[in-house]
C-alpha positions as a Python dict, from the first residue, in 0.01 Angstrom:
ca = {
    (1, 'X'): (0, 0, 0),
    (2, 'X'): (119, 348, -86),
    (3, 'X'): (262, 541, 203),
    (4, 'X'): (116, 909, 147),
    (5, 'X'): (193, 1214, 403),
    (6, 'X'): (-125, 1298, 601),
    (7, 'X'): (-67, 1614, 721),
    (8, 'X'): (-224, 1903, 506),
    (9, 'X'): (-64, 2237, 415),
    (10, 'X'): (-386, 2428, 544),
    (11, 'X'): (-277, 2305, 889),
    (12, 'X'): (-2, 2505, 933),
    (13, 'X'): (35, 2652, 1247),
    (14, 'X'): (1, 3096, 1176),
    (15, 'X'): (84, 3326, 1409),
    (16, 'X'): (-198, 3547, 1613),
    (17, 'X'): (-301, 3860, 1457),
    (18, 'X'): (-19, 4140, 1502),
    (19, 'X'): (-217, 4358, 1689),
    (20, 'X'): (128, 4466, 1864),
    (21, 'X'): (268, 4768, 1811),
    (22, 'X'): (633, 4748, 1669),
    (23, 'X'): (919, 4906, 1809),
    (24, 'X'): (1161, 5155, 1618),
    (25, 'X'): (1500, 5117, 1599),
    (26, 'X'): (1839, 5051, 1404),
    (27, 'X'): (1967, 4794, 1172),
    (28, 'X'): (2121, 4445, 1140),
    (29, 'X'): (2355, 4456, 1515),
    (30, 'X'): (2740, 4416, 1419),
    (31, 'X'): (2834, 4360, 1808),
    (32, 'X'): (2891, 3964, 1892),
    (33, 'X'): (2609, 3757, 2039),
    (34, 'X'): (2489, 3812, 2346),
    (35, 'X'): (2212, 4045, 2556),
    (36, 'X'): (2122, 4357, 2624),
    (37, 'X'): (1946, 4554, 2880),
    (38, 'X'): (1771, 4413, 3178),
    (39, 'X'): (1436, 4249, 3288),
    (40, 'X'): (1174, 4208, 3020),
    (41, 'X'): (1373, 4448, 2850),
    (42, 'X'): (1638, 4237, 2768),
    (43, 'X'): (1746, 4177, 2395),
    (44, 'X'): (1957, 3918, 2271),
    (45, 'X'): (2131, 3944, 1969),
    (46, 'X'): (2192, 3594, 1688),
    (47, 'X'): (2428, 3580, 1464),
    (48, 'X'): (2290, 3425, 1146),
    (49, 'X'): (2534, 3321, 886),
    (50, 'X'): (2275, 3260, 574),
    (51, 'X'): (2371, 3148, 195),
    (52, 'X'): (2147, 3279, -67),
    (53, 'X'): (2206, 3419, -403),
    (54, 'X'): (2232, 3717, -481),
    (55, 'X'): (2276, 3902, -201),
    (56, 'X'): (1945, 4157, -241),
    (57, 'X'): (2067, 4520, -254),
    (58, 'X'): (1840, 4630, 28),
    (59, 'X'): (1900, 4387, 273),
    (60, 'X'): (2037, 4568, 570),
    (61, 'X'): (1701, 4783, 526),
    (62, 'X'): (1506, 4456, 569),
    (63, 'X'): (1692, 4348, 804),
    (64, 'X'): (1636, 4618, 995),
    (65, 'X'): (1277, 4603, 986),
    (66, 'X'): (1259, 4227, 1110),
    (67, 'X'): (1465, 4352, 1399),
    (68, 'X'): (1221, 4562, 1456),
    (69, 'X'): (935, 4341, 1513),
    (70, 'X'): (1163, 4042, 1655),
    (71, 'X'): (1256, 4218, 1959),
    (72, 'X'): (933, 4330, 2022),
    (73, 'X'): (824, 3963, 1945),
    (74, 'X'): (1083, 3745, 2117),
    (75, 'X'): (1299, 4006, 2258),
    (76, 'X'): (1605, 3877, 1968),
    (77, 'X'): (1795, 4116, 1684),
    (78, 'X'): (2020, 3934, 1426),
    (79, 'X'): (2326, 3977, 1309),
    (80, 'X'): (2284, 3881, 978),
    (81, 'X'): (2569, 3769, 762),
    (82, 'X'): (2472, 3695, 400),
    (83, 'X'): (2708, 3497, 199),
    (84, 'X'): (2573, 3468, -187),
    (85, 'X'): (2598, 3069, -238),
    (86, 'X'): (2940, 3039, -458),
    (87, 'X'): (3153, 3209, -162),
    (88, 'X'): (2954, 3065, 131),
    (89, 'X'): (3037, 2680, 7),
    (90, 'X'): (3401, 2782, 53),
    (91, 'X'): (3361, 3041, 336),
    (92, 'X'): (3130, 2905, 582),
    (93, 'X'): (3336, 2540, 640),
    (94, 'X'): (3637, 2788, 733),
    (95, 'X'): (3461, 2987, 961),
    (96, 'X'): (3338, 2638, 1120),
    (97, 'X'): (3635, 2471, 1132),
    (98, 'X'): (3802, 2776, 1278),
    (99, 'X'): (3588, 2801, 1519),
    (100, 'X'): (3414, 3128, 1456),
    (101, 'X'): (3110, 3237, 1668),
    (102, 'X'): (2786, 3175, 1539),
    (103, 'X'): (2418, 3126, 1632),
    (104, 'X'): (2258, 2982, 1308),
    (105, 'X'): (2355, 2898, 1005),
    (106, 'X'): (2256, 2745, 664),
    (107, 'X'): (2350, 2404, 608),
    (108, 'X'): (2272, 2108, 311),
    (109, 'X'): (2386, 1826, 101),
    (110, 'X'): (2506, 2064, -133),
    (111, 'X'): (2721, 2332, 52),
    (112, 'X'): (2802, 2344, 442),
    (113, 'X'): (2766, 1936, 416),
    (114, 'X'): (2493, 1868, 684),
    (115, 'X'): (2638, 1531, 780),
    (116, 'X'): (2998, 1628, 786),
    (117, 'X'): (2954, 1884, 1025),
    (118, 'X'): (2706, 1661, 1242),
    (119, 'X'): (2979, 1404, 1230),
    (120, 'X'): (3203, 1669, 1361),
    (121, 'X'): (3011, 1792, 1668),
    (122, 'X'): (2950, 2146, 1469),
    (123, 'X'): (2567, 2117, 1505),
    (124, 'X'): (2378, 2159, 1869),
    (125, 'X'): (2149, 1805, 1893),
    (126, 'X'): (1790, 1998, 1920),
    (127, 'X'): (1567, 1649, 1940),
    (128, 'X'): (1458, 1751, 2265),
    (129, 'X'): (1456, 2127, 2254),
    (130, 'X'): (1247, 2133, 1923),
    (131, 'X'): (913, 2022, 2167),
    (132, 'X'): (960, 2354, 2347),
    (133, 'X'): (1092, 2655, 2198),
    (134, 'X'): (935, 2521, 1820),
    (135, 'X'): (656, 2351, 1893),
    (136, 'X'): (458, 2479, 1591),
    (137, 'X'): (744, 2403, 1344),
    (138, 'X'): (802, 2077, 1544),
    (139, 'X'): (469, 1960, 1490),
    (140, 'X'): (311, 2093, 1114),
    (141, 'X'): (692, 1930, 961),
    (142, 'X'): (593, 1565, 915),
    (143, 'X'): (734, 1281, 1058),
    (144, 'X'): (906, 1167, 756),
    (145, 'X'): (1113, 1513, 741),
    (146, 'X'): (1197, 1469, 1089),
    (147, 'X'): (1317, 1118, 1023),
    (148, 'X'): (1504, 1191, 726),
    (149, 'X'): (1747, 1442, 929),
    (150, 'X'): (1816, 1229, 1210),
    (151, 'X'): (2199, 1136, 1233),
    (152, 'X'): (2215, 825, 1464),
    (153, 'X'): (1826, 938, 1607),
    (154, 'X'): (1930, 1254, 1678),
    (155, 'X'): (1805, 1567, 1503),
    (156, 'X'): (2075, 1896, 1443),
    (157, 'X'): (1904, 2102, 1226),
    (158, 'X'): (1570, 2237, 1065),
    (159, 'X'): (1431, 2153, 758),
    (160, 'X'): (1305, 2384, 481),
    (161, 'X'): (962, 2187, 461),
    (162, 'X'): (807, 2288, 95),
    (163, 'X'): (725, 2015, -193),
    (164, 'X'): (781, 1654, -36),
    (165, 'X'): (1096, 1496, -226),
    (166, 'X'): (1130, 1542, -613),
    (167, 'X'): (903, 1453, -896),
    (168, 'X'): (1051, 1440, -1237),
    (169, 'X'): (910, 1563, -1597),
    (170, 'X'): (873, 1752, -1872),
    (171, 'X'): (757, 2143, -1878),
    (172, 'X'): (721, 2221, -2275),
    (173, 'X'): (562, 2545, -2477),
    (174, 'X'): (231, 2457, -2440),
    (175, 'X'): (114, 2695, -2743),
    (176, 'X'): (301, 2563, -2957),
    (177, 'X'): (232, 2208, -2894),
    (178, 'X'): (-153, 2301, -2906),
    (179, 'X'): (-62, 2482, -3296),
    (180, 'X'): (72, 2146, -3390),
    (181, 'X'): (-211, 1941, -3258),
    (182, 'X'): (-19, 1749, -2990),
    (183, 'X'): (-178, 1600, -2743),
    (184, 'X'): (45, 1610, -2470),
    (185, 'X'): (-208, 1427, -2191),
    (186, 'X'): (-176, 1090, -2345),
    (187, 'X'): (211, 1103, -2291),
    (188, 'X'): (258, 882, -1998),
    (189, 'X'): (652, 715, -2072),
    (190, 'X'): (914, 802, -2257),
    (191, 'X'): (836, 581, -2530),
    (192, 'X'): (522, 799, -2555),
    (193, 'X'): (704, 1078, -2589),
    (194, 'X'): (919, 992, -2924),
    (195, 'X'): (578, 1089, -3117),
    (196, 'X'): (568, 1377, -2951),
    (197, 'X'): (914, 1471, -3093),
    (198, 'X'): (862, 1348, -3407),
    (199, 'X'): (546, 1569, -3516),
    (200, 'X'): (790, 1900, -3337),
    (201, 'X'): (1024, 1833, -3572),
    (202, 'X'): (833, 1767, -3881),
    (203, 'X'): (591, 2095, -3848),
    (204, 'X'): (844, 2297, -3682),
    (205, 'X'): (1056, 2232, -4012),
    (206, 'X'): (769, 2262, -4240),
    (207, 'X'): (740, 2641, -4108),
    (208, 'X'): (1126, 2712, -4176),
    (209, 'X'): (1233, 2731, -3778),
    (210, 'X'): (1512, 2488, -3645),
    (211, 'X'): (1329, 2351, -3315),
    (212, 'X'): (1504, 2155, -3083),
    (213, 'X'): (1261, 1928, -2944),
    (214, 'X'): (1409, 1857, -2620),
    (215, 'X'): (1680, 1927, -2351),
    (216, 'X'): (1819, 1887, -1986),
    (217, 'X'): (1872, 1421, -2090),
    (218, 'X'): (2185, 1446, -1846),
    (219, 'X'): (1914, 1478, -1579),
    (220, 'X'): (1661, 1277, -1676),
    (221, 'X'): (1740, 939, -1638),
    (222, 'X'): (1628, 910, -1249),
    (223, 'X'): (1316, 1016, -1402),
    (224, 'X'): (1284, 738, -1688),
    (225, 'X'): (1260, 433, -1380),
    (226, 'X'): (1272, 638, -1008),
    (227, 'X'): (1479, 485, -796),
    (228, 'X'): (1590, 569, -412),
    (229, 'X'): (1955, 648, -356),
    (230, 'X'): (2106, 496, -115),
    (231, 'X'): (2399, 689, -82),
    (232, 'X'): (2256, 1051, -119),
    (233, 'X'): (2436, 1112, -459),
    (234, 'X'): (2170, 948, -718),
    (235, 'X'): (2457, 927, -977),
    (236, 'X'): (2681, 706, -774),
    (237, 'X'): (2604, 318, -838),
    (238, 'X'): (2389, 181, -512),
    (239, 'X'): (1999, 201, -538),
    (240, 'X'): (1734, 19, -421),
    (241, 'X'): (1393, -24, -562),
    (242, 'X'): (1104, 175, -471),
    (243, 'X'): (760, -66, -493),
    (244, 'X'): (522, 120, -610),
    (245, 'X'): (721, 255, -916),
    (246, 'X'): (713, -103, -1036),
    (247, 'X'): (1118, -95, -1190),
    (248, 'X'): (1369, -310, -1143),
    (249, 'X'): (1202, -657, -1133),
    (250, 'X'): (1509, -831, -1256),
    (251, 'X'): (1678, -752, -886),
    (252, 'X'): (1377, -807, -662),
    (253, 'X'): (1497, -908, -358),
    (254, 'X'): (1841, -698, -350),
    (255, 'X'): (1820, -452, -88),
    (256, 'X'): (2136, -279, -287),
    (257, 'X'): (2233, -273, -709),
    (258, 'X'): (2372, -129, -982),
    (259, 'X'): (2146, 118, -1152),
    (260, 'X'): (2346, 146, -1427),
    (261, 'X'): (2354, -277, -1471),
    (262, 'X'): (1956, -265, -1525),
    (263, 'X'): (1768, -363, -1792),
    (264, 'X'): (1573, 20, -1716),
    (265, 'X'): (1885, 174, -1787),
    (266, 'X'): (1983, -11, -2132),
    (267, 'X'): (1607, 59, -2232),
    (268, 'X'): (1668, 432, -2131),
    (269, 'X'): (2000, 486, -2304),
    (270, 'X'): (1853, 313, -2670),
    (271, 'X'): (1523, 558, -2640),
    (272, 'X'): (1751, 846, -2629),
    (273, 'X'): (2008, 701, -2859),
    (274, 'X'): (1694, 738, -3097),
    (275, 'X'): (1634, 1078, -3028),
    (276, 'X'): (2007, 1170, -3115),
    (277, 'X'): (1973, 1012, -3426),
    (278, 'X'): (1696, 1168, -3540),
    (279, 'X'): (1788, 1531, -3439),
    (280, 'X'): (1535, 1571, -3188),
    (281, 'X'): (1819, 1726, -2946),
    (282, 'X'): (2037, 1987, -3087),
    (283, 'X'): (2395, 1966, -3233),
    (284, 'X'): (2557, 1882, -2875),
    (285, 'X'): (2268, 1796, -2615),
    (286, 'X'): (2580, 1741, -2333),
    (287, 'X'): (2698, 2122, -2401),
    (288, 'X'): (2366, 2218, -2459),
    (289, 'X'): (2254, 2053, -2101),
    (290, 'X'): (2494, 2265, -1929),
    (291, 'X'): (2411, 2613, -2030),
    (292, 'X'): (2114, 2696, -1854),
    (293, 'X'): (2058, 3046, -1939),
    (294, 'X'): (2108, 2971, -2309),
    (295, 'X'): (1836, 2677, -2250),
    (296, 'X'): (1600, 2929, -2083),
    (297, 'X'): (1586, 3169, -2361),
    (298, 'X'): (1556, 2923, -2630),
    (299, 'X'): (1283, 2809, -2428),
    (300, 'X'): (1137, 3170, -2360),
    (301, 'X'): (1163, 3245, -2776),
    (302, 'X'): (998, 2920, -2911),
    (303, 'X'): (1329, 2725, -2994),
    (304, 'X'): (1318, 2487, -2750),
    (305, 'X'): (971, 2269, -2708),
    (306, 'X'): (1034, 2114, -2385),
    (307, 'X'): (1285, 1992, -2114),
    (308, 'X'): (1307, 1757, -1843),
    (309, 'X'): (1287, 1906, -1496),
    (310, 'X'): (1241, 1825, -1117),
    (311, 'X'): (921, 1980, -1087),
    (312, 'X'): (749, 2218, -784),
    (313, 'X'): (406, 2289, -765),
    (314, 'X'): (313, 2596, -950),
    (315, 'X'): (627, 2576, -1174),
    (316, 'X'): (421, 2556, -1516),
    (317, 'X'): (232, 2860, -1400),
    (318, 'X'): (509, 3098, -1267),
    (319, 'X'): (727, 3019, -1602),
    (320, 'X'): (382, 3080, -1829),
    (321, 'X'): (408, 3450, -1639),
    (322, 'X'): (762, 3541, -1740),
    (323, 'X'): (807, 3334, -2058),
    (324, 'X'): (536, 3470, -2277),
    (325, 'X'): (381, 3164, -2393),
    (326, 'X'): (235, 2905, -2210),
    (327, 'X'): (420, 2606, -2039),
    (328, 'X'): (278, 2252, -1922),
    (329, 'X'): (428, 1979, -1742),
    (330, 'X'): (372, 1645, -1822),
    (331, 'X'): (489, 1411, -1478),
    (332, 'X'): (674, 1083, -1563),
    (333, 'X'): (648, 994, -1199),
    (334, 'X'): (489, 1056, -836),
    (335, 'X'): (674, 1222, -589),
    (336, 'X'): (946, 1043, -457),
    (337, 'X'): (1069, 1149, -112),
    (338, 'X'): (1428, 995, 47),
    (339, 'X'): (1633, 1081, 289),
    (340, 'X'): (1824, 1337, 24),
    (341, 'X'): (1533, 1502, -19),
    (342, 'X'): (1528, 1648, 318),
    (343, 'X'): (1863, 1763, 265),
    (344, 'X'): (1816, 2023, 5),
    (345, 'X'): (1799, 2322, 326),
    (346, 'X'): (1831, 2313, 680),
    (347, 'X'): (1941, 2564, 993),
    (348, 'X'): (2154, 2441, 1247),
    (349, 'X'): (2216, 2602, 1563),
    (350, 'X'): (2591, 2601, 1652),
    (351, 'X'): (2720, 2352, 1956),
    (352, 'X'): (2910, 2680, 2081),
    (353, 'X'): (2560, 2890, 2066),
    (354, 'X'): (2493, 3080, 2407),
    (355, 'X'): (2153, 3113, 2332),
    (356, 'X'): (2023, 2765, 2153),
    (357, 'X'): (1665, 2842, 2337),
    (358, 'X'): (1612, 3200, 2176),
    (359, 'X'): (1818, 3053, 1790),
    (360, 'X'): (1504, 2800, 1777),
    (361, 'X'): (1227, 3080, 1896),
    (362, 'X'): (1388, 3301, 1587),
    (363, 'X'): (1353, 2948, 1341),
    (364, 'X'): (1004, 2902, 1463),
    (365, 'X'): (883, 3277, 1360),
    (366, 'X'): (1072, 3231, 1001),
    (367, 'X'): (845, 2866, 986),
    (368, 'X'): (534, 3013, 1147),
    (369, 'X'): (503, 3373, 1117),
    (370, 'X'): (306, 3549, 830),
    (371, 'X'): (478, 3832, 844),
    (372, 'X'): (824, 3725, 889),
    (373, 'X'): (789, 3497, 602),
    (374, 'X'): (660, 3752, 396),
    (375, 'X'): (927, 4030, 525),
    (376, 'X'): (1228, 3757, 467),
    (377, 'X'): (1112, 3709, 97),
    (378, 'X'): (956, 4004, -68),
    (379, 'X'): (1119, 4286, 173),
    (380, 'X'): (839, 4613, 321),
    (381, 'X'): (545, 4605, 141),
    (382, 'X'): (486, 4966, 6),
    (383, 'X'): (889, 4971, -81),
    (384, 'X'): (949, 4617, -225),
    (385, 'X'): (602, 4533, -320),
    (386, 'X'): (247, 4614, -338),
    (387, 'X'): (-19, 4416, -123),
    (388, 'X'): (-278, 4221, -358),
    (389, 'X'): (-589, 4122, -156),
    (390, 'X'): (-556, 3940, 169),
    (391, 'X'): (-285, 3677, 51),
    (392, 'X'): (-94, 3813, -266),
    (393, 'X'): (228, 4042, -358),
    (394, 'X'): (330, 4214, -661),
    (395, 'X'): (698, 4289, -685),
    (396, 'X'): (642, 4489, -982),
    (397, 'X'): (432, 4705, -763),
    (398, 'X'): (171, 4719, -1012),
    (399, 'X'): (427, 4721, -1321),
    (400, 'X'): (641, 5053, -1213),
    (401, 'X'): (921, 4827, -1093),
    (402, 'X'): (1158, 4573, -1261),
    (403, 'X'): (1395, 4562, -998),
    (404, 'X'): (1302, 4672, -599),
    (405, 'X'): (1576, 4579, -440),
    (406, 'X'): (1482, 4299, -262),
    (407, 'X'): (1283, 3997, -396),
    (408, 'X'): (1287, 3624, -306),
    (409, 'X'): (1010, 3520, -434),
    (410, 'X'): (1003, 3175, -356),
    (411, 'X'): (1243, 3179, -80),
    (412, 'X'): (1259, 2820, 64),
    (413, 'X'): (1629, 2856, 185),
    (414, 'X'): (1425, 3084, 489),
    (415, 'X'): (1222, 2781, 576),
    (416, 'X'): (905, 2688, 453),
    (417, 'X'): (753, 2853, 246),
    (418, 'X'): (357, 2819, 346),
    (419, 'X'): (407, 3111, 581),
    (420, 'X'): (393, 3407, 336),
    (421, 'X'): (175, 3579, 104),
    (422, 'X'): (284, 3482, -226),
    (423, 'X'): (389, 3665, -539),
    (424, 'X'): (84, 3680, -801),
    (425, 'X'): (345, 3465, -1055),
    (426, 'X'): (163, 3190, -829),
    (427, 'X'): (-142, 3079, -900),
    (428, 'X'): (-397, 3166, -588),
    (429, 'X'): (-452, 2814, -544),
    (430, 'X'): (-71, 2734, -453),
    (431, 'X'): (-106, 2617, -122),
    (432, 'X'): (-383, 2329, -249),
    (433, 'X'): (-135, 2248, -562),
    (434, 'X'): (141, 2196, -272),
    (435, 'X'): (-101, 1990, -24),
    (436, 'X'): (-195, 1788, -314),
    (437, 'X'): (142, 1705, -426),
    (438, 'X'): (237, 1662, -91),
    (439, 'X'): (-26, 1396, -31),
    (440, 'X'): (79, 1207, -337),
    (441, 'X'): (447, 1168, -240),
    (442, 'X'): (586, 807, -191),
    (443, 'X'): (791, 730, 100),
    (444, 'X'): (1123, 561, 12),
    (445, 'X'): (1144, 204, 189),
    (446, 'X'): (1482, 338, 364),
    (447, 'X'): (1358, 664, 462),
    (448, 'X'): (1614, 828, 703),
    (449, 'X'): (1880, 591, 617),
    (450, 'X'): (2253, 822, 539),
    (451, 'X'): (2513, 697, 419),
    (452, 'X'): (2867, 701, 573),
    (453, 'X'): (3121, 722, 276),
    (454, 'X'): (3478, 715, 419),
    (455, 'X'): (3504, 370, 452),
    (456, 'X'): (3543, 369, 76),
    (457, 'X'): (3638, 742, -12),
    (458, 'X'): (3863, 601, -271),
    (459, 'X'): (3630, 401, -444),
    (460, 'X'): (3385, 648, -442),
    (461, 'X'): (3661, 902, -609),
    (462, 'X'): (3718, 623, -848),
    (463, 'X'): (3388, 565, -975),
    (464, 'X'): (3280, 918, -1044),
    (465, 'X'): (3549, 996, -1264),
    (466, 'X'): (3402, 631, -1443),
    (467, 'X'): (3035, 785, -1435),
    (468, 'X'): (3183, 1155, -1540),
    (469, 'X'): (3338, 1037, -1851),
    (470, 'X'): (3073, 769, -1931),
    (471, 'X'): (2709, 820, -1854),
    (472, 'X'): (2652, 1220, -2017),
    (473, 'X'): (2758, 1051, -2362),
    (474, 'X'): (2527, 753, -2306),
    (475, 'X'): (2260, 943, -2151),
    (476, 'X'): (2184, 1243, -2416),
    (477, 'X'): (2199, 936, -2706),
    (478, 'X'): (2586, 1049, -2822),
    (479, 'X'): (2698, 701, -2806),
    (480, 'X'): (2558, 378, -2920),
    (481, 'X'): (2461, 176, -2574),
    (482, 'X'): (2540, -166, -2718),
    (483, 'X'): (2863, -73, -2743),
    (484, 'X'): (2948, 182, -2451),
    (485, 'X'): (2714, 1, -2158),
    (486, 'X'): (2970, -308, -2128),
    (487, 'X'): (3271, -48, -2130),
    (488, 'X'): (3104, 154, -1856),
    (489, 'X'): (3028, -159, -1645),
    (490, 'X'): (3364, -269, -1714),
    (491, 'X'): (3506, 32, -1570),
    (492, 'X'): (3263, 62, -1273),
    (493, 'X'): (3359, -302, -1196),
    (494, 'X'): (3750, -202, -1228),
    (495, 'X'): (3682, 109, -968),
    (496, 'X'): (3584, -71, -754),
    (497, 'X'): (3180, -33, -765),
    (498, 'X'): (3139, -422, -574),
    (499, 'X'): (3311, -292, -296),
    (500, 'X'): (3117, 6, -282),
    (501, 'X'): (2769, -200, -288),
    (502, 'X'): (2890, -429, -20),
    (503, 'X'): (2979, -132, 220),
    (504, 'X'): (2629, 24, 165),
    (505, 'X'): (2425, -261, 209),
    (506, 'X'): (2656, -384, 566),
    (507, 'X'): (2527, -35, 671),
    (508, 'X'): (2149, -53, 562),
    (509, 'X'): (2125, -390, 731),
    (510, 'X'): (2278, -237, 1064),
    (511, 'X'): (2049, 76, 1002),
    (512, 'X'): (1725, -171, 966),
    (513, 'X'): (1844, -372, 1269),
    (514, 'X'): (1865, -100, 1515),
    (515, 'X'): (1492, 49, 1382),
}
């Protein structure tokens, strides 16, 4: 039986009304952490190092502003240190491992490695301080969100709790595939979707324009047959099969394989190969894959049809309102939520933090609060952005403005995202599209499980280079998959890739043993 989330987005624990009046005062403190003052009058100040890119021009102002109403509100002011997301993935390990004094800071799987710094005692253990100083974020994140953070049943940080896991896809130009008479709701596979190609190139053609059918193939395999990763990294050989996705029958019963030794993947590789072939994918789809902005604005002008894409609710509608034609998404998949997926965002109090009680009051108002959320992402209304009914923000403040200055639209990297009024790119229903994806996502069977890697650090150096110089070729069609599959396995093999298995599933069976 399918494993759905229960808990609905409309649940979300809001804040009361903010009848309260706010207090005036300065900017963004640059003195170290600590209090102020005396009584009930005492402030305490958090220093909050925070990745995000860019860095918005009038940040300090916002700043400012939430300082305003969190010392009336919790009696805190932060200290906030923005780091835009290239420098902070070299700068904020240094700071940590220098032992620099900080409060909060943004951690993932991706920069600021969660588990590293767990592993190293960076990270305060807040399991049993989450019950009482964010009870309201504590109890609207699922269980399954919870679980996936734990390191050895211990939770250190806070997840950004917004679409559950990843669903993969296709967005395409949805006028254009209506012109040509496509339709795209009986598209269900990939095999279904070589038609589709087909009649894009022939009409596009027939009108004189060079249409490339499809991009974004170096993604999309996970896609063609989901599978859960096992060690965090879906590229790295070691998956195991999810039920209700119905793959992999040829290795039921291994708790641990080779993706890339699957029938699923062979099958994958020749559909593409097909596509290459028949110029459904550009000159160089590999190159072509890796320039995003180029991608977009093919997209935008009509010379791209589609690309694959891990989709969020309300994607289609938000690119519709900025690409000037409309955009679809056909799913290839349910949600799929693992342990990695949980991983994506997090705050983590420091183990040096004076004041872990008053860090995880501040993380509840960014989770909770209305008007924190909305402050953090689309900066003073009036300044930043024009109110739109009870629930809505335009940035453009009614068109006069193409840049204010401040804008984070989305702004998940805060925390969730349920706790703001949203910009009208969203569709007023957003919160219902998110429940209802939510509600659909499938639980992996090792939920929670991470992955240690040193044991075989070189192995898994080994085997990337093998998947780095094999699978883009294989998976955009640029090589025949007869021919290359047995070289890759070959290589994977010579790297090391049995070891690699055998490590993962000795931990997975002590994992499932100690549940």
């Amino acid at each position: 039986m399918k494993k759905h989330l229960s808990k609905r987005v409309a649940a979300l624990a809001m804040t009361a009304a903010m009848s309260v009046g706010l207090l005036a005062g300065c900017g963004s403190s640059d003195a170290p952490s600590g209090s102020t003052g005396s009584g009930d009058d005492e402030i305490t100040t958090l220093i909050w190092y925070m990745s995000i890119n860019p860095v918005a021009a009038d940040t300090d102002k916002v700043i400012a502003k939430l300082n305003e109403y969190t010392r009336e509100k919790i009696g805190v002011e932060i200290d906030y240190k923005v780091i835009a997301n290239p420098d902070y993935k070299e700068k904020m390990p240094n700071l940590i491992n220098a032992g620099e004094y900080y409060d909060i800071c943004f951690t993932s799987n991706w920069t600021t490695d969660y588990l590293q710094f767990t592993s190293k005692e960076a990270f305060l253990d807040i399991t049993e301080l989450l019950p009482q100083y964010a009870k309201e974020t504590y109890d609207f994140i699922p269980e399954a969100v919870w679980d996936a953070v734990k390191v050895n049943g211990s939770i250190y940080g806070v997840p950004s709790y917004k679409e559950m896991g990843w669903q993969g896809g296709i967005v395409y130009n949805s006028d254009m595939a209506e012109a040509y008479g496509i339709d795209m709701s009986a598209v269900k596979t990939l095999e279904d979707y070589t038609k589709v190609l087909e009649v894009v190139a022939e009409k596009s053609k027939a009108e004189g324009k060079n249409v490339v059918g499809v991009s974004g193939l170096t993604n999309a395999w996970p896609m063609a047959a989901p599978y859960e990763s096992l060690t965090g990294n879906p590229k790295l050989p070691a998956a195991a099969a999810v039920p209700e996705f119905n793959n992999f029958q040829d290795v039921s019963g291994q708790a641990v394989f080779n993706q890339y030794a699957s029938e699923e993947y062979m099958n994958y590789c020749q559909i593409v190969r097909g596509w290459n072939q028949a110029g459904y994918l550009g000159g160089d789809p590999v190159n072509y894959d890796s320039d995003i902005a180029n991608r977009d604005n093919d997209f935008n002008n009509g010379a791209l049809f589609s690309y694959f894409i891990q989709y969020a609710p309300g994607t289609s509608e938000s690119m519709s309102a900025s690409s000037g034609h409309g955009v679809g998404f056909v799913p290839l998949m349910e949600p799929l939520f693992e342990t990695r997926s949980a991983m994506g965002g997090l705050l983590a109090i420091s183990y040096a933090s004076e004041h872990p009680d008053k860090a995880l009051e501040f993380i509840n108002l960014l989770n909770t609060d209305e008007y924190v959320g909305t402050l953090i992402r689309h900066g003073i209304e009036g300044e930043h952005y024009t109110a739109v009914g009870d629930n809505q923000v335009d940035k453009t403040m009614g068109g006069t403005l193409t840049d204010n200055g401040y804008d984070y639209t989305y702004g998940w990297q805060f925390g969730t995202p349920f706790n703001q009024k949203w910009d009208i790119s969203y569709p007023d229903n957003i919160e219902q599209l998110f429940q209802d994806y939510n509600d659909s996502a499938v639980i992996s069977p090792n939920n929670g499980f991470t992955f240690d890697m040193i044991p075989v650090e070189t192995q898994v150096a080994a085997l990337t280079n093998v998947i780095a110089e094999y699978a883009p070729s294989l998976e955009t069609g640029s090589v025949d998959p007869a021919e290359y599959i047995p070289k890759f396995l070959d290589a994977l093999n010579a790297n090391g890739v049995d070891t690699l298995l055998q490590e993962v599933d000795a931990q997975l069976t002590s994992f499932n043993a100690a549940k």
